[in-house]
C-alpha positions, 0 to 999 in steps of 0.5 A: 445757624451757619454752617461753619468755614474753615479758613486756610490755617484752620484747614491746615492744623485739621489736616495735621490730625487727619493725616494719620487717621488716613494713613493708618487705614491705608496701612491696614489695607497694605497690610493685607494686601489689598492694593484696592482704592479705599473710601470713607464718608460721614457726617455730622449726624453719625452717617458713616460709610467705609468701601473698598472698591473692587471687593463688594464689601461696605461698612455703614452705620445710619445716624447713630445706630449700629455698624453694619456689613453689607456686601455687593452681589453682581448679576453678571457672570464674568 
């Protein structure tokens, strides 16, 4: 089976869904001040991870399973 392409008016009419997903979740992160850089990923399969950067913290979930926290701890002192 082949992967599936967007062509140049596919990929518009998507990014008129997406848009306001991602801005959505900016204004949430706005709302609370935070002015870190965000960053979403995921796949078919139900992989999904949300980072704010700067902060430690990840959301995830592996395939379809449940959404976990994790957070980052760094061994240098500052």
């Amino acid at each position: 089976m082949s992967k599936k392409k967007f062509n140049e008016a596919e990929f518009k009419e998507f990014c008129k869904e997406v848009i306001p997903h991602i801005e959505a979740l900016q204004k949430l992160l706005e709302d609370r001040d935070m002015e870190n850089l965000g960053s979403l990923t995921f796949s078919a399969d139900g992989y999904v991870t949300f980072s704010v950067y700067d902060t430690g913290w990840e959301l995830g979930r592996l395939r379809k399973g449940e959404f976990t926290m994790r957070h980052e701890i760094g061994l240098e002192e500052k």
